[in-house]
N, C-alpha and C positions, 0 to 999 in steps of 0.2 A: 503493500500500500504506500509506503514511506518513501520506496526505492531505494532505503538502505541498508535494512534489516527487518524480517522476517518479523511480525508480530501476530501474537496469539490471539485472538478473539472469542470472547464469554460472553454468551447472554444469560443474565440475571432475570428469575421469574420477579427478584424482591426489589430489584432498579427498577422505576418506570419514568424514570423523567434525567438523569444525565450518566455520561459517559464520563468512564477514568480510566487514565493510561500510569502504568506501575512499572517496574525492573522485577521479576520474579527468577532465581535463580540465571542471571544473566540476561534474560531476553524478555522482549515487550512485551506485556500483556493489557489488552485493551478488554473493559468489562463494561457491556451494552445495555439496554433495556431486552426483554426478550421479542415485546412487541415492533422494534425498530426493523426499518423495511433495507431488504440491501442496498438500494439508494441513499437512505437518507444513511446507513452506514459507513458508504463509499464516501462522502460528502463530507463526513463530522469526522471520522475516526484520522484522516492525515491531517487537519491543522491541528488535534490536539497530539498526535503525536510530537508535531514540530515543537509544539509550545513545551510540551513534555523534555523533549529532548534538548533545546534551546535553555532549560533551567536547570538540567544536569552537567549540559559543558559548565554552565556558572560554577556552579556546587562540586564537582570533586575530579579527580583524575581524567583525564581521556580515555577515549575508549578502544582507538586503533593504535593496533600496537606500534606503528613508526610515531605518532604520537607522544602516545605512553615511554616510548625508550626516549625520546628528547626531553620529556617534563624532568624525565630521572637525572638525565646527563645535568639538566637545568639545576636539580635538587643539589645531586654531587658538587658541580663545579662552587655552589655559593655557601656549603656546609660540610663540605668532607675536603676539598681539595685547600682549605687554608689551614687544615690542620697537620694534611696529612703529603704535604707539598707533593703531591703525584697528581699526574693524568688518571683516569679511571681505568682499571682494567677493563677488558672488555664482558660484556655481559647484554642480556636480552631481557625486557619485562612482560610477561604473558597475563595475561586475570585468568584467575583456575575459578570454574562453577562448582568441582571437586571438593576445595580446600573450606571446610564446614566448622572444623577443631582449631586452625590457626586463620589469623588476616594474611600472613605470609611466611614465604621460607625462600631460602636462598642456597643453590648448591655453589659455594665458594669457589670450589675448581672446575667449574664447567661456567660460573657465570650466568648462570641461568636464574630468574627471580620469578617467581610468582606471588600473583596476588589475589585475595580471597575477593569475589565478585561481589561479593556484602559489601565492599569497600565503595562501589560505584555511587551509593546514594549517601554518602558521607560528608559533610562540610571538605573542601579542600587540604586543610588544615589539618584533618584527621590523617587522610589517606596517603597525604603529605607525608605525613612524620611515620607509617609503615612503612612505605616507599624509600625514606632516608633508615631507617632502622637494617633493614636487607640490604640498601647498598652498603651498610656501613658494615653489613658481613663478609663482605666482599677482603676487607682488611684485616675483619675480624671475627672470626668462625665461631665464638664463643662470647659470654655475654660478660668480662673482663673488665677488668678499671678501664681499659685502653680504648675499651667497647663503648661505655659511657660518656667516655673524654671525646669520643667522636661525636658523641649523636650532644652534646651540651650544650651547643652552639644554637638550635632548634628551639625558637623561642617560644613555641606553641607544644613543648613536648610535654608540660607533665599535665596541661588542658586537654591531650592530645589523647593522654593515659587515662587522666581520669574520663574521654566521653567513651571511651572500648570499654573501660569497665563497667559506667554505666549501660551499655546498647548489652553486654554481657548478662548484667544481671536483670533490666529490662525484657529480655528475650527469655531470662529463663533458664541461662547457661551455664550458670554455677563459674568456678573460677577457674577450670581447666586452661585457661587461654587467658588469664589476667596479666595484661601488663603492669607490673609491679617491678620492685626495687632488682628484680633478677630480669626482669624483661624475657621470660621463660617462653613466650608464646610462639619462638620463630626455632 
């Protein structure tokens, strides 16, 4: 509908009068009236995606991955590389729909990061500081003084900690995944 990603379509016998577009495990899903005619479908369902979609690039990470690898390199260069006076190794950021028990993980010698797709609908801010937390595994495989000394600099980190722990225990998810003083969650 959108032209640029696939979205789900629900009709509700309990809607009868407006339409909502949401991020469900990575992908759009648009929730109808049941009574709505496929015209008037066709017609409503892509300006609110746009509008939908348009409030999410505001709000948190990008969502194509040549993007997403720029936003990183952008994170690195202005919070890891004055500490750690290097260029960035190289490495790639993918969003896993998988990854349910952590926001992220980082395999340090392949370079490779993932990020938990919950992350998409996140203030910037938050998704921000996962995002910097992984590349900062990159240096440091473990969650170390030297670990901490990196990610310091991250002026939104421990507002950052405390909204995961809230959305954690909001959800229901007990602490398995709490960013706390060990930063255990990666």
């Amino acid at each position: 509908m959108t032209g640029q990603e696939p979205i789900e379509v629900r009709r509700s016998r309990r809607r009868t009068r407006t339409l909502t577009v949401f991020r469900e495990g990575g992908r759009l899903v648009a929730v109808v009236p049941e009574r709505i005619s496929a015209r008037e479908q066709n017609e409503l369902i892509p300006p609110l995606v746009q509008r939908f979609l348009r409030r999410e690039a505001k709000r948190g990470l990008p969502q194509a991955p040549d993007e997403l690898n720029r936003r990183a390199l952008e994170l690195y260069r202005r919070y890891l590389r004055p500490l750690t006076g290097e260029d960035p190794p190289g490495f790639s950021v993918t969003w896993s729909s998988r990854q349910q028990h952590r926001w992220g993980s980082c395999s340090a010698w392949s370079g490779e990061i993932r990020l938990s797709a919950r992350l998409q609908t996140m203030p910037s801010w938050v998704s921000d500081y996962v995002l910097l937390h992984e590349l900062a595994h990159l240096h440091q495989p473990n969650h170390s003084a030297e670990f901490h000394r990196l990610l310091s600099g991250y002026p939104d980190r421990d507002r950052a900690k405390a909204y995961l722990l809230g959305y954690q225990h909001g959800a229901g998810m007990g602490e398995s995944e709490t960013p706390d003083a060990e930063d255990d969650y990666s």
